[in-house]
N, C-alpha and C positions, 0 to 999 in steps of 0.2 A: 227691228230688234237691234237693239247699239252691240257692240262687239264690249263694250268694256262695263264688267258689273256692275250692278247699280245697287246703292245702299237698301237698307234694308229702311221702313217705318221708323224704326228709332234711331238711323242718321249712322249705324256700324255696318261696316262693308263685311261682308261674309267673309269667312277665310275658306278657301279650296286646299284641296288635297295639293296640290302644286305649289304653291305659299308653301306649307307644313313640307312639305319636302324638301324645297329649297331653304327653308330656314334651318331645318334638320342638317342640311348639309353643311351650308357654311358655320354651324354651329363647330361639327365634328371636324370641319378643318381651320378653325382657329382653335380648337384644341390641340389638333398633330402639331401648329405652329409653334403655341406656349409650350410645348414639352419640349421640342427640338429646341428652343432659344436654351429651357432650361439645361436640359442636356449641355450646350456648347458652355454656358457658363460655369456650369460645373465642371467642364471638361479643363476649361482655362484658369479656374481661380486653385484649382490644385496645382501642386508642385509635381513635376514627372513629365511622362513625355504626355503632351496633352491628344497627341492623334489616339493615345490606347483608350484613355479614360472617352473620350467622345465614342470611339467604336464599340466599345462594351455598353456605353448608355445605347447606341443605337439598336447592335440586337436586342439586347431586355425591351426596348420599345417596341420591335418590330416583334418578339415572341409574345409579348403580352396583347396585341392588338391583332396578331394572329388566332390569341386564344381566346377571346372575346369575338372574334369573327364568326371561330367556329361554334364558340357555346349560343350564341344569337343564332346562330343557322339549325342549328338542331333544337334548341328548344324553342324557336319564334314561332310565333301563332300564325298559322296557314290561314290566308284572305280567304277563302273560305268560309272557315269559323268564322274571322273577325268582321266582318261583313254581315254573318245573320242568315248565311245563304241554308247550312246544315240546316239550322234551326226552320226556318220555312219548310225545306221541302219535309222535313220531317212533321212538321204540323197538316201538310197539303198530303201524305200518307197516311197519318193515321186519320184523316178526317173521315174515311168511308168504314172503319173496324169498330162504329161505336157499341152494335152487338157483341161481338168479341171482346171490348173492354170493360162492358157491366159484366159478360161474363166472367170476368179474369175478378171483378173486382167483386165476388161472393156471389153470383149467380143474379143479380136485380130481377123478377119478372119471371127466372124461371118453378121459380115452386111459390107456393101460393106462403103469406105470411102466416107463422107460427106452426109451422111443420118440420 
């Protein structure tokens, strides 16, 4: 077995979870970059003391990426969910209650038809 993926039939190398994360990543840090450049320039092409105007851009950056940490942490979808795993074992539970589920769903079988 070779250690390094091998393309698929139609010649496209599969992408791993590991790929998608490290893309994810250096995505959201050449983002922190462009906003810090922007930040300094802004901070320089103003008149005034330029250290106030940089340090006010940097909390606002630091509070808003603060609050975007925390709104993804609380409302991110648990690997669990996103995986499929709930959904199985819930399907592998009710596989034995199929009595229980004609009954719930108007009695199928228990009283004869048109009674």
């Amino acid at each position: 077995m070779s250690r390094f993926r091998q393309p698929n039939p139609d010649g496209v190398t599969p992408r791993t979870r590991h790929t998608d994360a490290w893309s994810s990543l250096m995505i959201v840090l050449a983002l922190l970059v462009i906003g810090l450049v922007l930040i300094a320039v802004y901070a320089f092409a103003t008149s005034g003391t330029h250290l106030s105007y940089a340090s006010v851009g940097m909390l606002v950056a630091a509070a808003a990426l603060a609050a975007g940490a925390l709104i993804g942490f609380v409302l991110g979808v648990p690997k669990a969910v996103s995986s499929g795993e709930t959904r199985l074992r819930a399907s592998d539970r009710g596989a034995g209650d199929a009595a229980a589920v004609q009954a719930a769903d108007g009695g199928a079988g228990l009283f004869p038809a048109g009674m």
